[in-house]
C-alpha positions as CSV (number, residue, x, y, z in Angstrom):
1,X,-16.2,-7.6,16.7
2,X,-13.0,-7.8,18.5
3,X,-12.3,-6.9,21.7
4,X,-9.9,-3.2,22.1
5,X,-8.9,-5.2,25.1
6,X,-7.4,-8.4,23.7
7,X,-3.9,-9.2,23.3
8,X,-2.3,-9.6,19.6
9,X,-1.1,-12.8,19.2
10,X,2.1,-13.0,18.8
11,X,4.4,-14.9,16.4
12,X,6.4,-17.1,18.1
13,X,9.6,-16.4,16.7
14,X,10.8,-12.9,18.3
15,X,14.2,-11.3,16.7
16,X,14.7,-7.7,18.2
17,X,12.9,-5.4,15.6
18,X,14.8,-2.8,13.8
19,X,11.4,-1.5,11.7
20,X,8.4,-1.3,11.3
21,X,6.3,-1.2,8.3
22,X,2.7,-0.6,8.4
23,X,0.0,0.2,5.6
24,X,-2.6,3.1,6.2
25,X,-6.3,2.7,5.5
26,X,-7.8,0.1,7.5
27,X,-4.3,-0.7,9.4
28,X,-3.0,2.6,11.0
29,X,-5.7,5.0,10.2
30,X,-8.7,5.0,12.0
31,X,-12.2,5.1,9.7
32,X,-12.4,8.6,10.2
33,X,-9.0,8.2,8.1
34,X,-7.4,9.6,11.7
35,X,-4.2,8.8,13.7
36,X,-5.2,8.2,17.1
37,X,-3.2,10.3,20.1
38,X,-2.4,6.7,21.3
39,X,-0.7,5.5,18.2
40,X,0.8,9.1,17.9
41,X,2.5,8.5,20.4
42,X,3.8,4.4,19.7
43,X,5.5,5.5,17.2
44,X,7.5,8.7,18.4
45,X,8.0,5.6,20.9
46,X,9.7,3.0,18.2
47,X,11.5,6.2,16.3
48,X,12.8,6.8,20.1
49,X,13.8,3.5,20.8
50,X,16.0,3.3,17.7
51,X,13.5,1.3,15.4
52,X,12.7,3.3,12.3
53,X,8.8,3.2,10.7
54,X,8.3,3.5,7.3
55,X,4.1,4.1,5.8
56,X,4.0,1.4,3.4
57,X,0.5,1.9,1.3
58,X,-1.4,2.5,-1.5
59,X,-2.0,5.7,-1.5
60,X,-0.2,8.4,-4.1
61,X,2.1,10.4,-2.4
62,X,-0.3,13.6,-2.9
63,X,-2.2,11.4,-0.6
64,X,-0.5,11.3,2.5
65,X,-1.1,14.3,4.3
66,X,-2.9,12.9,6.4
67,X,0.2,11.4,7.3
68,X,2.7,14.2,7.0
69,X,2.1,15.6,10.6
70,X,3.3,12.6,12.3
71,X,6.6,12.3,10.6
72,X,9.7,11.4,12.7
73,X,13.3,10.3,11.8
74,X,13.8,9.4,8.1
75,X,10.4,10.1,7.1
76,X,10.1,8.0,4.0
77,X,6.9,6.3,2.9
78,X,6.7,3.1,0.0
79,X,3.7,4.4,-2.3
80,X,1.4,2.9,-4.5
81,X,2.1,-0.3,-3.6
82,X,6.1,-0.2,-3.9
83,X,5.8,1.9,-7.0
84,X,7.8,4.7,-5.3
85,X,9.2,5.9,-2.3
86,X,9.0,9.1,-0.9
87,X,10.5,12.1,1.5
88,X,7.4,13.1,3.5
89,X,10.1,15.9,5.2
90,X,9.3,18.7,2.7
91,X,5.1,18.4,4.0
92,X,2.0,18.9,2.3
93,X,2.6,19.4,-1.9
94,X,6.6,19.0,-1.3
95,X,7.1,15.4,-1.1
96,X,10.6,13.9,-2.6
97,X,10.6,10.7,-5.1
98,X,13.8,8.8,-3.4
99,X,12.6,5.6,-5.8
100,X,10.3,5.4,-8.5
101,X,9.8,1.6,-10.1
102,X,7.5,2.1,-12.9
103,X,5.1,0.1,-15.1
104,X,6.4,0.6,-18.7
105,X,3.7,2.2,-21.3
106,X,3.9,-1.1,-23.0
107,X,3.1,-3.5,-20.5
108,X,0.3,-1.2,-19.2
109,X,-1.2,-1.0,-22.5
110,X,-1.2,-5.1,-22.5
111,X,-2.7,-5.4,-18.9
112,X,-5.2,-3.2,-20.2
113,X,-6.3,-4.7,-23.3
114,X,-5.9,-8.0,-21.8
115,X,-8.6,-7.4,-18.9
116,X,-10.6,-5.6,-21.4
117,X,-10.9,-9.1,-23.2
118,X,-10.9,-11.3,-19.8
119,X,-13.8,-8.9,-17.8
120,X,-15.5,-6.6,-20.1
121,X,-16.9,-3.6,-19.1
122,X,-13.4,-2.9,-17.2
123,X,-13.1,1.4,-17.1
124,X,-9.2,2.4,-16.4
125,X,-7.6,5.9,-14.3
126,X,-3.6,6.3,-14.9
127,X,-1.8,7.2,-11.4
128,X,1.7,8.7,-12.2
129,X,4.2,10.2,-9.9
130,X,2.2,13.8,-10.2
131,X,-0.6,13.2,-12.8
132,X,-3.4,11.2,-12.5
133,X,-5.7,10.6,-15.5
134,X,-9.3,8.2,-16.6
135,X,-11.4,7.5,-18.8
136,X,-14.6,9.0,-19.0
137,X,-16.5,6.5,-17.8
138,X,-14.2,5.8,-14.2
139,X,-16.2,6.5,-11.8
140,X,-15.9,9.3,-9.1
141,X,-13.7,7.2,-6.8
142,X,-11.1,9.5,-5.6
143,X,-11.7,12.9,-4.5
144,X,-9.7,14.8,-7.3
145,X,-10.2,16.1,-10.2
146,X,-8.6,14.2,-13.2
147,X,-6.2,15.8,-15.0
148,X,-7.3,14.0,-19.0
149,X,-10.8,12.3,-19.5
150,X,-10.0,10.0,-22.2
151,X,-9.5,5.8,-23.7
152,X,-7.2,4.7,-21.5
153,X,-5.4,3.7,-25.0
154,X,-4.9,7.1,-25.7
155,X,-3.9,7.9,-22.0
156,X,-1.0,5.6,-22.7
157,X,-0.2,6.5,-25.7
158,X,3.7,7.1,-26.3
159,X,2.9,10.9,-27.1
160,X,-0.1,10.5,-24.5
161,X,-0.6,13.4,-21.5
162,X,2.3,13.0,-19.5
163,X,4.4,11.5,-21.5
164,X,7.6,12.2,-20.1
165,X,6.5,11.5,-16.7
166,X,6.3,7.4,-15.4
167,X,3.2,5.6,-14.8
168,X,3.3,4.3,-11.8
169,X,-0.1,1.9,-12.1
170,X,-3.2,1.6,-13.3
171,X,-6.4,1.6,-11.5
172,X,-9.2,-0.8,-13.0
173,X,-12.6,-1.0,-12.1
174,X,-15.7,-3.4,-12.9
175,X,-19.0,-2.0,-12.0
176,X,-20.6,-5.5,-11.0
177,X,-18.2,-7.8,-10.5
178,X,-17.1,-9.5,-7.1
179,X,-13.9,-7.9,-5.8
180,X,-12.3,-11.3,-5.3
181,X,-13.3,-12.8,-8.4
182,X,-11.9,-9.8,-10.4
183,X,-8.8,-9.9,-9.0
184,X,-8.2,-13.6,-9.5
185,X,-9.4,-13.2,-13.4
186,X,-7.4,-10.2,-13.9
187,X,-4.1,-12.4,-12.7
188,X,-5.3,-15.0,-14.8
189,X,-5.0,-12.8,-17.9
190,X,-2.3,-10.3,-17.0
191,X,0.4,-13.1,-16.1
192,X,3.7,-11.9,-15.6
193,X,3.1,-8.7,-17.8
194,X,2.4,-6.9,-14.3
195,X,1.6,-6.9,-10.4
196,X,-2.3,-7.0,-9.8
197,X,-3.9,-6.2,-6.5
198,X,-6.6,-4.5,-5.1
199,X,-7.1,-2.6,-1.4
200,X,-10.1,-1.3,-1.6
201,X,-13.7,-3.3,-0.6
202,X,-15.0,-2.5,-4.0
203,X,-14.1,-4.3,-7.3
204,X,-11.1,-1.5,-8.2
205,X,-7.3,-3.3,-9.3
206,X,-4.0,-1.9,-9.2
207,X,-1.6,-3.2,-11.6
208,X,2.3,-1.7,-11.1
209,X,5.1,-2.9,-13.0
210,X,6.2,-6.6,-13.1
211,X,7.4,-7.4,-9.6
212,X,6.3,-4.7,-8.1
213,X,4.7,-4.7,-4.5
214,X,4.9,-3.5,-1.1
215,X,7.6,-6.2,0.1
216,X,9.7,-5.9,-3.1
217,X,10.1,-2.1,-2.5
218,X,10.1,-2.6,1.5
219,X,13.1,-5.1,1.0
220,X,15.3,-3.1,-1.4
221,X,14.8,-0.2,1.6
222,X,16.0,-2.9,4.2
223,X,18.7,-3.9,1.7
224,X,20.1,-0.2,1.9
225,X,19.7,-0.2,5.9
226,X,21.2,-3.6,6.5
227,X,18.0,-4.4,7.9
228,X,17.5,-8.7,7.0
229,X,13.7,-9.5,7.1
230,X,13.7,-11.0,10.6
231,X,14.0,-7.5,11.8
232,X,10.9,-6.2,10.4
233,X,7.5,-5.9,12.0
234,X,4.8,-5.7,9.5
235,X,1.1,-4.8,9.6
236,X,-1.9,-4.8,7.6
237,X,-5.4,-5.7,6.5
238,X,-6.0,-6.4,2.6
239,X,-4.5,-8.5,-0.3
240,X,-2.3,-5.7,-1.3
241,X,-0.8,-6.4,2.5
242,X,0.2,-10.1,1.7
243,X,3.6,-10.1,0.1
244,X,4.7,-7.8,2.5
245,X,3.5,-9.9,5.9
246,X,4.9,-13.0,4.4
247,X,8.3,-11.5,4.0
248,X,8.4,-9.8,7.2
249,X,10.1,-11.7,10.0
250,X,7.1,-10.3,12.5
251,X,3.5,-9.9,11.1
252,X,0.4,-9.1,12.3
253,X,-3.1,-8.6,10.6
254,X,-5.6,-6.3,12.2
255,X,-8.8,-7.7,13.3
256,X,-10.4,-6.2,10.5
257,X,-8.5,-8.0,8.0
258,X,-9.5,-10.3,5.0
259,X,-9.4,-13.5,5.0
260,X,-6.3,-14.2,2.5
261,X,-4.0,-11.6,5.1
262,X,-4.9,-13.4,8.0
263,X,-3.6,-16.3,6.4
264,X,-0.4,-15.0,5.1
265,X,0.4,-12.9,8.9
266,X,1.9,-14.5,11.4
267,X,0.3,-13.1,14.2
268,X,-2.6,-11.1,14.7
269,X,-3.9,-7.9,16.7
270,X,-7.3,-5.8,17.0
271,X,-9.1,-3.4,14.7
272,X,-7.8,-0.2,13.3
273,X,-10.2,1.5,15.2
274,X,-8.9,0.1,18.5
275,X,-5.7,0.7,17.5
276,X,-4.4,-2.4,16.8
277,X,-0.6,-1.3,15.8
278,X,-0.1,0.7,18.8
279,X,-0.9,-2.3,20.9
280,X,1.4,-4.1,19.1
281,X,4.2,-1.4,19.7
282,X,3.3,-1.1,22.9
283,X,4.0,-4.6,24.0
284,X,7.3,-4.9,21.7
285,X,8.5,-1.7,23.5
286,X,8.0,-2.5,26.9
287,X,9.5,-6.3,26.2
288,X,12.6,-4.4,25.4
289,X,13.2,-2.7,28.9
C-alpha cells in the first residue's frame, strides 16, 4: 500500500507545463467514483495558473457527470478513449461533440467476427455518440439500460439501430478469460483493422477506430493549442493510459497502476484514493512561484 505521504517521483526532465491530462476511474476519482475537496481545489489551481486540464477517459460522455461540477476554463473532455471530444459547459444531458473519430461499421463488423474466431464465447455492446446497444447475452456491466438487445451483426448492420449515428467502439467481453491474455489475443487477431484496449479489471475490450487512442486525440487537441508534447503532464493507471503517458512530456502512474503503465510513465505518484494527481499539482504549482 502506498504511503498518502510519499512524494511522486518525478521525471527528470521538467519543461514548464501548459496541460494537463488525466483519466478518471482509478486516476482522479476516488473509489467511491468521488473528487476529493483537495483535488477540487488543484485544479481550479492549474486552470488559475494558466495551465488548462482536459478529462481524458473512457467513459461515454453521458458518463461524466460526475465530472461536470468541477468544470473550469475550456471544459472539454477526450471520451472513449479519443473517440470524441466533448463540451462538458452545457452540464448534465447537454454535452457538445467538438470531435468525433469513429470506427467505421465495416471494420467493427471484422474486429467482431475476427475475435469471435480468435476467443470464442466473446458477447459484444455497441457505444455510439448517444446510443448504446448489446447483445443479449452482454452482461449487466454498465448501469443503463440498452437501447437494442440483439447479434452484434445485426447491431452493425448498415440499416442497423442507429444507423445514421457513428459508432464510436465496441465493448467485448469473455466470461473466463484472463483480462491480459484477452487483450493480447484480441490484438493478435484484430491487427490494424482497429485500436484494442481494455480499462476495466475484468476481461471487457474496447476496440475504436484504427488509430484511435487517448494520446492520438489528446495530441490533435495540443496541435490546435500550440501545445508540443513536452508541455503536457499526464496521468493514469491502466493499459488504455499507455499511449497517452508515453507521449506526454511529464507522466506519472498512480500507485494503483498496472504493471504495463508503470512501465510506460515516467514518473510515478500515490493512489487515487490518496490523491495522487493533486499531489502532483501541488508540487508543480508551488515549483512555479
Amino acid at each position: 500500500m502506498t504511503s498518502a505521504t510519499r512524494q511522486p517521483e518525478t521525471p527528470a526532465a521538467a519543461v514548464p507545463p501548459r496541460l494537463i491530462a488525466t483519466d478518471l476511474d482509478g486516476t482522479l476519482l476516488r473509489d467511491d467514483k468521488s473528487v476529493s475537496p483537495r483535488t477540487v481545489a488543484a485544479l481550479a489551481a492549474a486552470e488559475d495558473a494558466g495551465i488548462e486540464v482536459f478529462f481524458v477517459t473512457g467513459r461515454p460522455a453521458r458518463w461524466m457527470d460526475v465530472v461536470s461540477d468541477h468544470v473550469h476554463g475550456h471544459g472539454l473532455a477526450i471520451c472513449g478513449n479519443g473517440a470524441a471530444v466533448v463540451d462538458l459547459h452545457g452540464g448534465p444531458g447537454a454535452h457538445r461533440f467538438v470531435k468525433v473519430r469513429e470506427l467505421a461499421r465495416d471494420n467493427a463488423l471484422d474486429a467482431v467476427r475476427l475475435l469471435r474466431d480468435a476467443a470464442p464465447g466473446t458477447v459484444c455492446a455497441v457505444e455510439q455518440t448517444y446510443g448504446f446497444h448489446q447483445e443479449p447475452d452482454y452482461p449487466k456491466l454498465h448501469m443503463e439500460i440498452p437501447d437494442n438487445l440483439m447479434p452484434a451483426e445485426d447491431l452493425l448492420a448498415p440499416d442497423g439501430p442507429g444507423a445514421a449515428e457513428p459508432v464510436l467502439k465496441i465493448l467485448a467481453y469473455h466470461p473466463t478469460l484472463d483480462p491480459d491474455g484477452f487483450l493480447t489475443t484480441a490484438r493478435l487477431a484484430i491487427g490494424d483493422r482497429a485500436n484494442v484496449t481494455r480499462s476495466s479489471p475484468s476481461a471487457l475490450l474496447e476496440i475504436s477506430g484504427p488509430g484511435v487512442s487517448k494520446a492520438s486525440t489528446l495530441a490533435l487537441c495540443c496541435a490546435e493549442r500550440g501545445i508540443s508534447h513536452e508541455e503536457v503532464v499526464a496521468f493514469g493507471d491502466m493499459p488504455n493510459d499507455v499511449e497517452m503517458l508515453t507521449w506526454a512530456g511529464q507522466s506519472y502512474a498512480m500507485g494503483n497502476a498496472h504493471p504495463d503503465v508503470i512501465a510506460a510513465a515516467s514518473g510515478r505518484t500515490v493512489a487515487n484514493n490518496d490523491d495522487g494527481v493533486a499531489l502532483v499539482i501541488e508540487r508543480m504549482l508551488a515549483e512555479r512561484r
